[in-house]
N, C-alpha and C positions, 0 to 999 in steps of 0.2 A: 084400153085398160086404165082400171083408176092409177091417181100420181097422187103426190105429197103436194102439202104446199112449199114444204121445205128439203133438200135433202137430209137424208140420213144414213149413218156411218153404221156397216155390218162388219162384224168381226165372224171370221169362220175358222175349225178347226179343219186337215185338212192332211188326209193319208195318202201317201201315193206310193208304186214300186216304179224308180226310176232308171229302170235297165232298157224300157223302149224311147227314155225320152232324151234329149242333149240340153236336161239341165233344167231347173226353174227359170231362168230368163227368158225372155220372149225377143227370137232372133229377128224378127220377120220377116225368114227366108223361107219358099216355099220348098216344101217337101221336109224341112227341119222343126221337127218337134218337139217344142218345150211345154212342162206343165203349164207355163204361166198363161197361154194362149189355149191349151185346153182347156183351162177353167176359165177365162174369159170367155171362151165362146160359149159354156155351157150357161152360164150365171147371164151371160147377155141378151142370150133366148129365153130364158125365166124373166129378165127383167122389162124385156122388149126395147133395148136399146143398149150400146155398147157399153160395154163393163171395165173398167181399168182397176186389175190388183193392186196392192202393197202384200209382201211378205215377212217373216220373221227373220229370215237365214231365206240367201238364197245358195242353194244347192248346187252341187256340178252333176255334170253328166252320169248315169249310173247311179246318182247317190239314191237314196230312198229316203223317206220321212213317215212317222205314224204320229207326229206331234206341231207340224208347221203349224201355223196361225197366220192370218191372211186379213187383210180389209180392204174393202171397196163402199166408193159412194152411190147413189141411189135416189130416186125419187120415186120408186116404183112401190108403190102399196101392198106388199105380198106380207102374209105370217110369215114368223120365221120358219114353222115346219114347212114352207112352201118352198123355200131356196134350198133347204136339205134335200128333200125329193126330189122336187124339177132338177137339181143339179145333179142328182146321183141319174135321173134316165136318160140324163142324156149324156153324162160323163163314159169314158170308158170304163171296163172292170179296174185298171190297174189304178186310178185317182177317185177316191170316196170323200163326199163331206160328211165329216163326223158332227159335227156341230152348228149354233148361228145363235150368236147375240147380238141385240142392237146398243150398241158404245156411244158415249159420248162423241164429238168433230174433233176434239183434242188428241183422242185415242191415236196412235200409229204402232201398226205393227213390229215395226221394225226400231224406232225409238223411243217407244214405251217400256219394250222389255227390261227386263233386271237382269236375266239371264238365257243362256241356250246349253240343252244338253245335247252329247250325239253318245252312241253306240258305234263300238265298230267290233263286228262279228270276225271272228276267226275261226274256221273248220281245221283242226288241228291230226289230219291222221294222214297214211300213205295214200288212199285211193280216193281219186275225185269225186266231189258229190255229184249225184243225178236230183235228189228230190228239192236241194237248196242252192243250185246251179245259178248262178246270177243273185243268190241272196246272202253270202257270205265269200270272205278272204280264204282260198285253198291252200291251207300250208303241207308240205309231206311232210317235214320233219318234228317231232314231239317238242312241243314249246313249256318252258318252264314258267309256269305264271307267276308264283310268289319272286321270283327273279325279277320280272316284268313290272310286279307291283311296286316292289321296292324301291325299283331306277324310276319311276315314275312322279314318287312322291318330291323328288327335288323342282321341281315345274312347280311346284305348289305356290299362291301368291302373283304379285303383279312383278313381270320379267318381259322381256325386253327377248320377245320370239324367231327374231331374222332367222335363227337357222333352220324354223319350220316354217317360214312364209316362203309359199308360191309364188314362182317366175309370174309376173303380171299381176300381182297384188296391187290395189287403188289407195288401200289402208295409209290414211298421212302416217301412219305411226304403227312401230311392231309391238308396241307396247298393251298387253293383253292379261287379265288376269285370273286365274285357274282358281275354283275353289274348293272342286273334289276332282280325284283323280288314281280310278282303280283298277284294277286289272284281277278277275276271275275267272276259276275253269270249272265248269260243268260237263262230267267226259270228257268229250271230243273238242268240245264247244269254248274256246277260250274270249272273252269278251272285256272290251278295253272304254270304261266308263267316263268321261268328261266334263262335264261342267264347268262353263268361266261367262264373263259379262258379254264376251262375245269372241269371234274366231278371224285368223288370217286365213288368207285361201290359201285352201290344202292342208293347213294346219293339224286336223284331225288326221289324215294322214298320212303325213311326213313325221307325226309324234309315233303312231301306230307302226310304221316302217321299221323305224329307229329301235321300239319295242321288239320287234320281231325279228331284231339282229340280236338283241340281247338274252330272248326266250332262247332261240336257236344255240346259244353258247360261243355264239361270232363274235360275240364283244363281253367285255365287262360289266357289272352293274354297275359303275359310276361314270360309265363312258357317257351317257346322258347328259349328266352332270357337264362333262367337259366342254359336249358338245352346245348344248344353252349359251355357257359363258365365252363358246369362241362370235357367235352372233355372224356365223357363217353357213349359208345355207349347204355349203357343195361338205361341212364335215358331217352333215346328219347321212341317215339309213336313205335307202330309196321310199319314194311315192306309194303306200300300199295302197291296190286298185280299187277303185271307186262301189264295188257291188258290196263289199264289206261294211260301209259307213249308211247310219242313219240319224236322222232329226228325229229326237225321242221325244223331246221335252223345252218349251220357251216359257220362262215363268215371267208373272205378272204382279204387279202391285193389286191387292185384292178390291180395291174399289172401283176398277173397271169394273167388275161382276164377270168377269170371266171362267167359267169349268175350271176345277183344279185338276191338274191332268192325273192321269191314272198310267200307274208307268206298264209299259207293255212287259211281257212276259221274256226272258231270257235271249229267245229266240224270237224275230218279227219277221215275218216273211207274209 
């Protein structure tokens, strides 16, 4: 197969449902599944030789994404409609590449960005879902949103998150900064919206927790509040579970040339 004479840097967008996988890192343990090794394999067999990612946000187990951003080097001569196709027939159904631009060698997925958004769904009624079973948080109890929103807005700005970083965080620093931060209900459907320059592990979900003690009527709206400023992990809410959270959104400086995302619909499953 033709080659470059030089390599060159693809940027790809890049959906996945990760309820079959244990996570975007690539463990190298066999029988353990992670995207970053399904789409290496798939992208390696289009390119005819082994493929190594970068990602935007990598993900935990369960989480899903319809907005990650991903790069890999290359000296493989293919159009870019080539690595979209070859990689979706050979991908499984659950990880799709939506996109493929070719970026400058400066580009990096992960320390280019400007920002990450997530989504975390919440199914908010007494009986279990069957049709969104693995794609959203099951609450039985009626959650208060405008409550939610409210406690929510004190996060706002650059703060100092220990009490929502995860057991095993690498982060030198808990230091992270929010720039929008909302909480709406559509019926059933309550949904807790994020944006910051970037997240501690578990973060999205130990915010989303703590939210969910406060929708419930278990706490206060300023309990938040208190909780931020004690910079103690064990006084926040519990961990909400991982099928509720997704990677909607990673923005970019516009002269990569990169897609302006298009935010998905309320619900992503």
């Amino acid at each position: 197969m033709a080659r470059l004479a030089q390599p060159q840097r693809i940027a790809l967008g890049v959906e996945y449902h990760g309820g079959s996988f244990a996570g975007w890192q690539a463990q190298r343990i066999p029988g353990l599944l992670t995207v970053q090794e399904t789409l290496e394999s798939a992208l390696g067999r289009v390119a005819a030789h082994p493929v190594t990612t970068v990602c935007a946000g990598r993900t935990d187990a369960g989480v899903h994404a319809s907005g990650q951003v991903v790069h890999f080097d290359t000296d493989a001569a293919r159009p870019l409609r080539a690595w979209v196709l070859g990689a979706n027939a050979l991908l499984p159904r659950s990880v799709s590449v939506q996109w493929t631009r070719t970026v400058a060698s400066t580009f990096h997925a992960r320390f280019s960005a400007e920002y990450r958004r997530y989504r975390y769904l919440i199914l908010g009624r007494a009986q279990r879902p069957a049709l969104l079973a693995g794609a959203v948080c099951h609450e039985r109890r009626t959650l208060d949103a405008d409550r939610m929103h409210e406690a929510a807005q004190c996060l706002l700005g650059e703060r100092d998150f220990s009490s929502f970083r995860g057991a095993g965080c690498q982060s030198r620093t808990p230091m992270r900064r929010i720039e929008r931060i909302s909480v709406e209900r559509v019926a059933d459907l309550v949904t807790v919206d994020v944006t910051a320059n970037a997240f501690l592990l578990h973060m999205v979900r130990n915010i989303a927790g703590s939210l969910l003690a406060i929708g419930r009527g278990d706490r206060p709206v300023d309990w938040l509040a208190e909780v931020l400023a004690a910079r103690d992990r064990r006084r926040a809410g519990a961990t909400a579970p991982a099928q509720g959270l997704y990677l909607v959104d990673v923005g970019y400086a516009s002269h990569w040339g990169l897609p302006v995302s298009v935010q998905p619909p309320l619900l992503v499953c």
